[in-house]
N, C-alpha and C positions, 0 to 999 in steps of 0.2 A: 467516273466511279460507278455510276449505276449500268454501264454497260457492260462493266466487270463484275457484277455481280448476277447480272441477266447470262454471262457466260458460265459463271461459276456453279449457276443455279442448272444450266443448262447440259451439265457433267453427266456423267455415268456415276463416278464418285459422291456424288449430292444428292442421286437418284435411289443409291444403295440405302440412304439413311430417311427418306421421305416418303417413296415409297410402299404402301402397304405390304408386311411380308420382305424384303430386299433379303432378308435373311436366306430364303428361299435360292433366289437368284444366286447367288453366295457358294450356298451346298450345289448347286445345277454347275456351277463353275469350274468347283472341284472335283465333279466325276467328269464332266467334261476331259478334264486334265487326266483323269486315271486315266479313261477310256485310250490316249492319247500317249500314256504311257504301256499299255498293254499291245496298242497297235505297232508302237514303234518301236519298243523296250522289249517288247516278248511275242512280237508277230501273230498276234493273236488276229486273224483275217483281217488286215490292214488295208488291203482295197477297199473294203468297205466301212470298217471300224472306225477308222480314220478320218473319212466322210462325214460320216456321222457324229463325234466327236466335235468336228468341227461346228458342223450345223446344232448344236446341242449347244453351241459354247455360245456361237453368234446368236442365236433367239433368247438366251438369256440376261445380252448384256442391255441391262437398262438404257432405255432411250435410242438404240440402235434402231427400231421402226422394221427390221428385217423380214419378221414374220408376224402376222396378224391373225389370229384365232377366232376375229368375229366374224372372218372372210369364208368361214368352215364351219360355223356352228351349225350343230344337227344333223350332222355330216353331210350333207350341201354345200354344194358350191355356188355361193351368194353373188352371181353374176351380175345384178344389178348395183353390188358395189364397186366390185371392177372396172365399172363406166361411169363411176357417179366421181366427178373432179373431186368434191371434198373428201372422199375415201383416199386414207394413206395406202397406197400399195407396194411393198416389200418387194426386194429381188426375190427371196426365199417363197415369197406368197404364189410366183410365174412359176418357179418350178416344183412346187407343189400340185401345180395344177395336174402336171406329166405322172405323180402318184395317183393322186385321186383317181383321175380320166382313166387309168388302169394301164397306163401306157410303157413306161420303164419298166416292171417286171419283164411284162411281154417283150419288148423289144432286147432284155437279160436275157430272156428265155431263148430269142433266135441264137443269140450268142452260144449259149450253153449246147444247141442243138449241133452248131459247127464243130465242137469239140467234143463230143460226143461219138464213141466206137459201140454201134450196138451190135456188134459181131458176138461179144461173149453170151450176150442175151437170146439171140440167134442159135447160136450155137447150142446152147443148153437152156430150151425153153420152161425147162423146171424151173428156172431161177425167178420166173416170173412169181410165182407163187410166196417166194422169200418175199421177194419186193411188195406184195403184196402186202403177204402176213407183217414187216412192219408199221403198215397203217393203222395197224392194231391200237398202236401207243394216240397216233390222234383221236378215234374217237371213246377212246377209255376216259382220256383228259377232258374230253367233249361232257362224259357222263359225269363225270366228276367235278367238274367247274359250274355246271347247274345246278349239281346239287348241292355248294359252296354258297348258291346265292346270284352267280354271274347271269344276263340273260343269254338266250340261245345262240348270238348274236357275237358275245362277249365270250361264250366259251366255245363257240366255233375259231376263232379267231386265236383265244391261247389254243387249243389243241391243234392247230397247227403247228404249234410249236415242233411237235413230235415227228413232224417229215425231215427237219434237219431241212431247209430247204428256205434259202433268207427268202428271193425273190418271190415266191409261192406266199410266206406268213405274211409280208409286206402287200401282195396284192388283194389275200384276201379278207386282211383287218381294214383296209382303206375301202374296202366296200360294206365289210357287214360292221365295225369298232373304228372307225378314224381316232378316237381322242382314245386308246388305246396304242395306235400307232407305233409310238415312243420307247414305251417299255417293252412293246413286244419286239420288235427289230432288234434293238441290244439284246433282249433274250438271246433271239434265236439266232443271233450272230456270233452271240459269245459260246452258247452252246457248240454251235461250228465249228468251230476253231479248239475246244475243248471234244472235242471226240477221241482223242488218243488218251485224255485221260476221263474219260468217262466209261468209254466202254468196254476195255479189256477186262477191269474187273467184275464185270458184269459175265462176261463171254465164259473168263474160269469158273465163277460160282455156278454157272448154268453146265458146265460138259465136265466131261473125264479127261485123263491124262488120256488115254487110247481114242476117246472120238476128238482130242486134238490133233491127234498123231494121223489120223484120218488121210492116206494120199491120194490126190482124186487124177484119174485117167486125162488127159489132152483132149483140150476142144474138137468137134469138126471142124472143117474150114466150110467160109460163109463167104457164097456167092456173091457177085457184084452187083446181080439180079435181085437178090434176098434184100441185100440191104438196102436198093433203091427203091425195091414195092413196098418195105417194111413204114419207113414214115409215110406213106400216101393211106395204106391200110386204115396205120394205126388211128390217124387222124379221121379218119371217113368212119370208125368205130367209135370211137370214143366220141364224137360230136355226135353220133344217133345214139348214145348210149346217155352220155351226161352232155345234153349243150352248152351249158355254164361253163365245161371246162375246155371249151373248143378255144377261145383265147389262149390261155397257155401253152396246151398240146399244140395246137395247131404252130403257133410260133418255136415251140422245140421243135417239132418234126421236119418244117421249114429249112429251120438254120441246118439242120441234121440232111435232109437231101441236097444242098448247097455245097455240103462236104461231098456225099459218096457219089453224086450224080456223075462228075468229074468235068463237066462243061460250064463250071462256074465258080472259079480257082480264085478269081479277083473280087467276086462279090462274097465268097466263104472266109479268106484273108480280112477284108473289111470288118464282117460283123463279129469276129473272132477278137480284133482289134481296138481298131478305129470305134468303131460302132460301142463295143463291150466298155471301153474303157471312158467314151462320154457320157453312155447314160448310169454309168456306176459312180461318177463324181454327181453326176444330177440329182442320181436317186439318195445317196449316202447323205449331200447336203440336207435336202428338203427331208427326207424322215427326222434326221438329226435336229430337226426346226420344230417336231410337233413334240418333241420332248421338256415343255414349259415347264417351270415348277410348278404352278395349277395342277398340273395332269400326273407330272412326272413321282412328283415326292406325296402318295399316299399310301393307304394299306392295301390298296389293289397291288398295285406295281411290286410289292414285298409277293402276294400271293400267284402274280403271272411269273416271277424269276422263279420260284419253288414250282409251280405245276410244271415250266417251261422245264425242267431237270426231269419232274415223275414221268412226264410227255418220252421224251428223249428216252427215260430208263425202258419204259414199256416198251417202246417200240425196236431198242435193241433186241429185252430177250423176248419177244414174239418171235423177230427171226428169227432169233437162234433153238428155241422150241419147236417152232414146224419145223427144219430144218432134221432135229432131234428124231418128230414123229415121223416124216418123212422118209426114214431111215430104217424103221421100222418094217413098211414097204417094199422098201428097194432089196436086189437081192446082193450077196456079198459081189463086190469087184465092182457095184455100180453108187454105192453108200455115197452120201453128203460127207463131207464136212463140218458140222455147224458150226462152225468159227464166219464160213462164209454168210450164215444169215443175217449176224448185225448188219453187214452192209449193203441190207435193204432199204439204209435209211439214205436220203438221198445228198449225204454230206461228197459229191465227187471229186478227189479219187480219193478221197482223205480215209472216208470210211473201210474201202476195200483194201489201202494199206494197212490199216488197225488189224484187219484180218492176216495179211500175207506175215505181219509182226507176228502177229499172236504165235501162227501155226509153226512157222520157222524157226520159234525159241523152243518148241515140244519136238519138233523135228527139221533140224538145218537141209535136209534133201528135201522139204515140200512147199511145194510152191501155190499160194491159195490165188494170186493176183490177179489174174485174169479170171478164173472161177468166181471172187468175189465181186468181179465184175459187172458179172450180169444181175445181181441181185440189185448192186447198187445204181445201174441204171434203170432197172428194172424200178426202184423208188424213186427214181424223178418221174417217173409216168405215174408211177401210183400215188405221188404226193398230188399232182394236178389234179388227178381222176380225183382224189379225197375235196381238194378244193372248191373241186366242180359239185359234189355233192351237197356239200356246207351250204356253198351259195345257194342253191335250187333249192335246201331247208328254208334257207331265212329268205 
């Protein structure tokens, strides 16, 4: 009989009701489950949502031991518990480590570089400037969130939100906000996957029916040259520029010469793949882990999912304003667009379809796609560049 109650006692079920807070645990259970219904009910970035989901479900069930928060506190990593026999250490606590260390992004990032056509960027080096001017929306949020109260630290971290850019928010809250982690990842994940319904009505309140209508001229064609000196450059600049951000860039530009170099078919195949697809289950778990109900269910986390939307709104119509003034400039037969400037957020290709959407219901003969192309590559550089500069703040 008392062994059956040393089991009884021993439940997840018994732990709910004994527990300090289990209530907690409870509601963490239940958006678990949304999150899990959005992934797989409404596709809402399910390689990674899903991940996450998961790891959010598993760190909350009492008595599970999966993840340990005193193995992080102060955002350190407490190596000498790691080693100490009486320290419990969790499956989820190992690969947490691959976030913290800064490692999975980067290693997202080569991925992302294989997949990557920076021909439209190439081709119409204006678009840099788009991409650019959406980093507008991070550090508005940056200004805004300190002066909410958050430290520099803590609003660097949400104003990443605004690059639209998971692996970039995830790398730079696990250096400067770890026990932020949680709620910023779901943010800027679910924003993601919400960019067809966020931004278009952003894109008409900002233009005219005529700078919709806007049809812009056919690329140059880009050398095989251009594109294989373009990642070597850009990474040789951007590391003397901002060092902090030579991690990220330097591993997009990588993956991105592995593509167009054309002597490394089976290592570009890999990280495109093989590569992309284990550290996206690694990384989706372990964020999915630091979303405790401690951390998760406060009034911060209500104020990073609202900034995490202002972030996101900013940096749309920034685009699409330069883009506007830019236009101003140019002379007729060489005009913008500005439909293309939203997608200088680095949501790929998701954002520069929002645009090719937009332009083709004001005009069925124009074709924005590849135009919006380049802005929106053109914002995975400048979300890093942004990153690199946060970090080198704090």
């Amino acid at each position: 009989m008392e062994g059956i109650i040393t089991f009884l006692k021993d439940t997840g079920v018994y732990k709910f009701f004994t527990v300090d807070a289990g209530w907690k645990n409870l509601v963490m259970i239940a958006i678990a489950c949304v999150l899990c219904y959005l992934a797989i009910g409404k596709k809402f970035e399910p390689l990674l949502l899903l991940p996450i989901a998961i790891g959010m479900l598993l760190t909350n069930l009492p008595g599970a031991d999966i993840f340990h928060e005193e193995l992080f506190v102060g955002g350190h990593v407490h190596w000498e518990m790691f080693g100490d026999p009486n320290s419990t250490i969790g499956l989820l606590d190992v690969l947490y480590l691959g976030v913290k260390l800064g490692i999975y992004p980067c290693l997202i990032f080569i991925g992302v570089g294989a997949m990557t056509d920076f021909g439209p960027l190439l081709a119409n080096p204006k678009s840099l400037i788009l991409g650019a001017a959406a980093q507008i929306g991070i550090f508005a949020t940056y200004a805004g969130a300190v002066a909410m109260g958050f430290t520099g630290a803590e609003a660097g971290s949400i104003g990443i939100i605004g690059g639209a850019d998971g692996p970039t928010a995830i790398f730079v809250t696990s250096k400067l906000a770890p026990h932020l982690l949680g709620p910023i990842a779901v943010a800027a994940y679910s924003y993601m996957a919400l960019v067809p319904v966020i931004q278009p009505p952003i894109m008409k309140l900002l233009t005219t029916k005529k700078e919709r209508q806007i049809v812009m001229s056919g690329l140059r064609p880009v050398s095989k040259l251009q594109k294989i000196l373009f990642p070597i450059v850009v990474t040789i600049f951007v590391a003397l520029l901002v060092p902090s951000a030579a991690p990220l860039v330097g591993c997009l530009m990588f993956g991105n010469l592995l593509k167009e170099c054309g002597v490394c078919e089976r290592l570009c195949k890999t990280v495109q793949n093989e590569l992309m697809n284990i550290v996206t289950v690694f990384l989706g778990l372990s964020v999915g882990a630091t979303a405790t109900a401690a951390t998760f269910l406060s009034l911060n986390t209500i104020k990073i999912i609202v900034m995490g939307v202002v972030a996101f709104g900013i940096a749309t119509a920034s685009g699409v304003l330069i883009a506007k003034l830019m236009n101003v400039f140019l002379p007729e037969g060489k005009k913008i667009n500005p439909l293309i400037g939203s997608a200088g957020v680095s949501a790929v290709p998701m954002a520069a379809r929002v645009s090719q959407k937009v332009g083709q219901k004001e005009n069925p003969s124009n074709f924005l796609l590849m135009h919006a192309m380049g802005p929106n590559v053109a914002g995975v550089i400048g979300s890093a560049i942004a990153a690199g500069v946060l970090l080198a703040l704090h």
